[in-house]
TIGUMI-774908 format. One record per residue: y, z, x of N, C-alpha, C in turn; residue in one letter; residue number from 0. Coordinates in nm, 2 decimals, m for minus. Example, Ala and Ser with C-alpha at 12.3 -4.5 7.8 and 13.67 -1.06 7.14 Angstrom:
BEGIN
<<m0.57 0.78 1.32> <m0.45 0.78 1.23> <m0.33 0.78 1.32> a 0>
<<m0.22 0.71 1.28> <m0.11 0.71 1.37> <0.00 0.79 1.29> s 1>
END
This chain:
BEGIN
<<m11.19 m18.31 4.44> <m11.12 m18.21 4.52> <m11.03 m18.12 4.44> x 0>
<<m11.10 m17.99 4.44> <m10.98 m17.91 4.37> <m10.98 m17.80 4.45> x 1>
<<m10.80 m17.76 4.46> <m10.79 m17.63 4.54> <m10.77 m17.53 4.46> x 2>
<<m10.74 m17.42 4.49> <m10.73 m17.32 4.43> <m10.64 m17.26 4.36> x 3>
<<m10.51 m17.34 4.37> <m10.37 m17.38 4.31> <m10.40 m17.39 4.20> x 4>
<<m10.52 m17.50 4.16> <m10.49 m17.56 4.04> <m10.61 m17.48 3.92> x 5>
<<m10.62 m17.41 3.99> <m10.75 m17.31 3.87> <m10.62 m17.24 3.76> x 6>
<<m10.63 m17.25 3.67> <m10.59 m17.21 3.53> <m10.60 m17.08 3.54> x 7>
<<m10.51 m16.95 3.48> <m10.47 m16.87 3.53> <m10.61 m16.79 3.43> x 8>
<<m10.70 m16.70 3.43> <m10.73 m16.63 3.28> <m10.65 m16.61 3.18> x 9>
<<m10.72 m16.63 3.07> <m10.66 m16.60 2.95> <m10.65 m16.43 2.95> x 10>
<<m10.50 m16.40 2.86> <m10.49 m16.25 2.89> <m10.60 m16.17 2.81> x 11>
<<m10.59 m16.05 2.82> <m10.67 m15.95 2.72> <m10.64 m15.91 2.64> x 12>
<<m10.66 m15.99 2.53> <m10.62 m15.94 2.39> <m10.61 m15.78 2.39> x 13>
<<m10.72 m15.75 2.37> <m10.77 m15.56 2.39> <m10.60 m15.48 2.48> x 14>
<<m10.66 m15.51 2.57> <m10.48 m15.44 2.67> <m10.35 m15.51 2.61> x 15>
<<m10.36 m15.62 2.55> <m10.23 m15.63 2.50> <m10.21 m15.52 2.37> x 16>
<<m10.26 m15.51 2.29> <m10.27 m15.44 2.17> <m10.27 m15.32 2.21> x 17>
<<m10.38 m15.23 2.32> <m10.31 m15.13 2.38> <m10.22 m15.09 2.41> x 18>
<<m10.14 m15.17 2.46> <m9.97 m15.18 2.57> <m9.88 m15.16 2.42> x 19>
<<m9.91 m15.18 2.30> <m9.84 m15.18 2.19> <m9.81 m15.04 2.15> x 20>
<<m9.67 m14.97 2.13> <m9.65 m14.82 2.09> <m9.70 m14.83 1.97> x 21>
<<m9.76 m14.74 1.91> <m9.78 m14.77 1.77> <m9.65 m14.72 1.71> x 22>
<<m9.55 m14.65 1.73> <m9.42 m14.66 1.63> <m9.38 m14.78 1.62> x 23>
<<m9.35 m14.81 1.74> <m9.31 m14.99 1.74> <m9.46 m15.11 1.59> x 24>
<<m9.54 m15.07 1.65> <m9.60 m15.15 1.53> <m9.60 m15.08 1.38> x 25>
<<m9.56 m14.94 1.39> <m9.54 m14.88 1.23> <m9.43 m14.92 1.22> x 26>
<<m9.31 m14.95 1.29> <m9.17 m15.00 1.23> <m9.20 m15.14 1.19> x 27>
<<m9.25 m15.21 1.26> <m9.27 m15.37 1.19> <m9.28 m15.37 1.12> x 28>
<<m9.44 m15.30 1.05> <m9.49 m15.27 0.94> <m9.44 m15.28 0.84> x 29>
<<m9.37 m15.14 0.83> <m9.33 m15.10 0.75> <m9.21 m15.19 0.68> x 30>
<<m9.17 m15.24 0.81> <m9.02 m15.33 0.80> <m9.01 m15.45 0.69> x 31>
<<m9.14 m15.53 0.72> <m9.22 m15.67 0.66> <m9.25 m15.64 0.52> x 32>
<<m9.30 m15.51 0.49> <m9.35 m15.48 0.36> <m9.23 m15.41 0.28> x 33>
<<m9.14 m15.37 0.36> <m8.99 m15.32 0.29> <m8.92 m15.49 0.24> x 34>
<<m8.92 m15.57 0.33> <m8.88 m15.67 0.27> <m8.91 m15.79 0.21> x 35>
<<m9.09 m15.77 0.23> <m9.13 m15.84 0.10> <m9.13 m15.77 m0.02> x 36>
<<m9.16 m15.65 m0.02> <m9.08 m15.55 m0.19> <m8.98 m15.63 m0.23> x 37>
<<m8.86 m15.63 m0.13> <m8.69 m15.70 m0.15> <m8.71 m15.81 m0.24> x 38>
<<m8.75 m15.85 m0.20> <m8.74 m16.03 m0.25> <m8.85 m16.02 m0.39> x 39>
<<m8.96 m15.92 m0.38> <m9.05 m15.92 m0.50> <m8.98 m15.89 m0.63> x 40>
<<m8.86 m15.73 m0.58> <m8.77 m15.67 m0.68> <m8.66 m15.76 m0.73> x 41>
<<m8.63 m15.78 m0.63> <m8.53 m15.89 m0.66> <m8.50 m16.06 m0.77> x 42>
<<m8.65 m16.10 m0.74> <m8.69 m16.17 m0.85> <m8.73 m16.15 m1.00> x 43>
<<m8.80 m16.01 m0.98> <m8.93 m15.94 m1.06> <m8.79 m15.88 m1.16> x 44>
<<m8.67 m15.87 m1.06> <m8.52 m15.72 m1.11> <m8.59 m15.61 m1.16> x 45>
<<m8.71 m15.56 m1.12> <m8.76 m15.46 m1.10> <m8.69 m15.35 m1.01> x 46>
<<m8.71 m15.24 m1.05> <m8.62 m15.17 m1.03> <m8.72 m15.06 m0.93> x 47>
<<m8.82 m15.01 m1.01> <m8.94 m14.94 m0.89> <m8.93 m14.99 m0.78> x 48>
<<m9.00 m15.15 m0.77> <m9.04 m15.22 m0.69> <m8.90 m15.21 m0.58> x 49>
<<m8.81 m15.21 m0.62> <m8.64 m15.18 m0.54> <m8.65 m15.07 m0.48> x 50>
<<m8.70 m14.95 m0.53> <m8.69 m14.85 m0.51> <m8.81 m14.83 m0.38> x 51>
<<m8.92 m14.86 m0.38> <m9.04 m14.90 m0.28> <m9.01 m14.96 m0.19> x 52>
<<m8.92 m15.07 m0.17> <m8.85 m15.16 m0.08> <m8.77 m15.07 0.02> x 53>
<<m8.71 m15.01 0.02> <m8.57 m14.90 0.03> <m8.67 m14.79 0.05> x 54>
<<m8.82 m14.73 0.06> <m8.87 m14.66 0.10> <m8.95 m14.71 0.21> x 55>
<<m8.99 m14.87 0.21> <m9.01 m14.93 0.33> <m8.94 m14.92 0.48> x 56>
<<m8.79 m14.95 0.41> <m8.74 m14.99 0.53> <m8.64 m14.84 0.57> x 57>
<<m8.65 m14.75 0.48> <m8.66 m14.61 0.55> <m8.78 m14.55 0.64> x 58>
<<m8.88 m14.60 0.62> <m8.95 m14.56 0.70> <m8.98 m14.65 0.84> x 59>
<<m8.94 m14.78 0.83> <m8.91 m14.85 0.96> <m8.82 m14.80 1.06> x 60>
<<m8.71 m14.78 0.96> <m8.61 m14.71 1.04> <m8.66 m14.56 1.12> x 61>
<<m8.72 m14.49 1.02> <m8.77 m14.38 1.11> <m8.89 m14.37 1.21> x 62>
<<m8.95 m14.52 1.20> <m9.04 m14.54 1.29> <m8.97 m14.59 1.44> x 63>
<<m8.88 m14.66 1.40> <m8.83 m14.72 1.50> <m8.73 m14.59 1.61> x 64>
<<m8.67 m14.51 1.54> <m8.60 m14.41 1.60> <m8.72 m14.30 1.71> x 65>
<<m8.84 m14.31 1.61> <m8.91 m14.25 1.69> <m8.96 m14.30 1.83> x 66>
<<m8.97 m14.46 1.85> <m9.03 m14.55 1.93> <m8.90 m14.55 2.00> x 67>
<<m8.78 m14.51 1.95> <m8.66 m14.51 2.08> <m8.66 m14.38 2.12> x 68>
<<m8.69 m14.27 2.09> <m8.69 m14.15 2.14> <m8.84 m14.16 2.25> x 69>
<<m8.94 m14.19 2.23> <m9.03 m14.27 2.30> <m9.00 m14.30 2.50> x 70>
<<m8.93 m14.42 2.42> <m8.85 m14.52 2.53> <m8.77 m14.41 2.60> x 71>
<<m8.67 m14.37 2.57> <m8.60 m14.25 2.63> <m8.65 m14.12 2.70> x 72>
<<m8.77 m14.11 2.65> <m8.82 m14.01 2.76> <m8.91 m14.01 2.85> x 73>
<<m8.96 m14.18 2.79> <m9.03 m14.24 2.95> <m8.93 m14.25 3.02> x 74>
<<m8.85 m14.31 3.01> <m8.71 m14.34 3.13> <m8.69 m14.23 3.18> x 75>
<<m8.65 m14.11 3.09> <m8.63 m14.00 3.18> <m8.70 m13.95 3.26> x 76>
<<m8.80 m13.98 3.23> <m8.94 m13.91 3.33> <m8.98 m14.00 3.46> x 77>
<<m8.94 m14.14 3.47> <m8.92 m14.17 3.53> <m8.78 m14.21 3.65> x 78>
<<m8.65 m14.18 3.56> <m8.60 m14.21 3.63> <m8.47 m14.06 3.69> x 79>
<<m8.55 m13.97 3.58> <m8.44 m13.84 3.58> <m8.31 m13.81 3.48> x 80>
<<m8.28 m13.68 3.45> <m8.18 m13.73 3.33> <m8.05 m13.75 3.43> x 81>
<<m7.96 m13.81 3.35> <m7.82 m13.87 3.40> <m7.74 m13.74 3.43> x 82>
<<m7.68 m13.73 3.54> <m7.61 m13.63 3.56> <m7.45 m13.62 3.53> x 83>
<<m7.36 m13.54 3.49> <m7.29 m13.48 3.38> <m7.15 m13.54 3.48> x 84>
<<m7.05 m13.62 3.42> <m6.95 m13.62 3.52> <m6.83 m13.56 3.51> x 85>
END
């Protein structure tokens, strides 16, 4: 006897999840992960380039990420209207 309670939910969609993904938001990770494995490579290595590539990493996460909040901020606005002035 099984009801229909007990059916297991589907497994999600990979595909639509990875869609639902902003790509700024995944170029900031990116970018982020590979800024600070540079870190720790320069850091060891006292490589000084490699410091310098690190620090170009996580400049560019940072500007990924500003982008994916400017993003955020104008879906809201569009959905919710801009904030009026007090």
């Amino acid at each position: 006897m099984t009801s229909a309670r007990t059916k297991e939910a589907p497994p999600p969609n990979v595909a639509a999840m990875k869609a639902s993904r902003p790509p700024a938001l995944v170029a900031s990770v990116v970018f982020g992960v590979i800024g600070g494995v540079l870190l720790g490579i320069g850091f060891v290595t006292r490589s000084t380039p490699v410091l310098v590539f690190s620090g170009l990493g996580g400049a560019l996460s940072l500007a990924s990420a500003l982008v994916w909040r400017s993003q955020l901020i104008d879906a809201w606005r569009a959905e919710h209207g801009r904030p009026s002035a007090r």
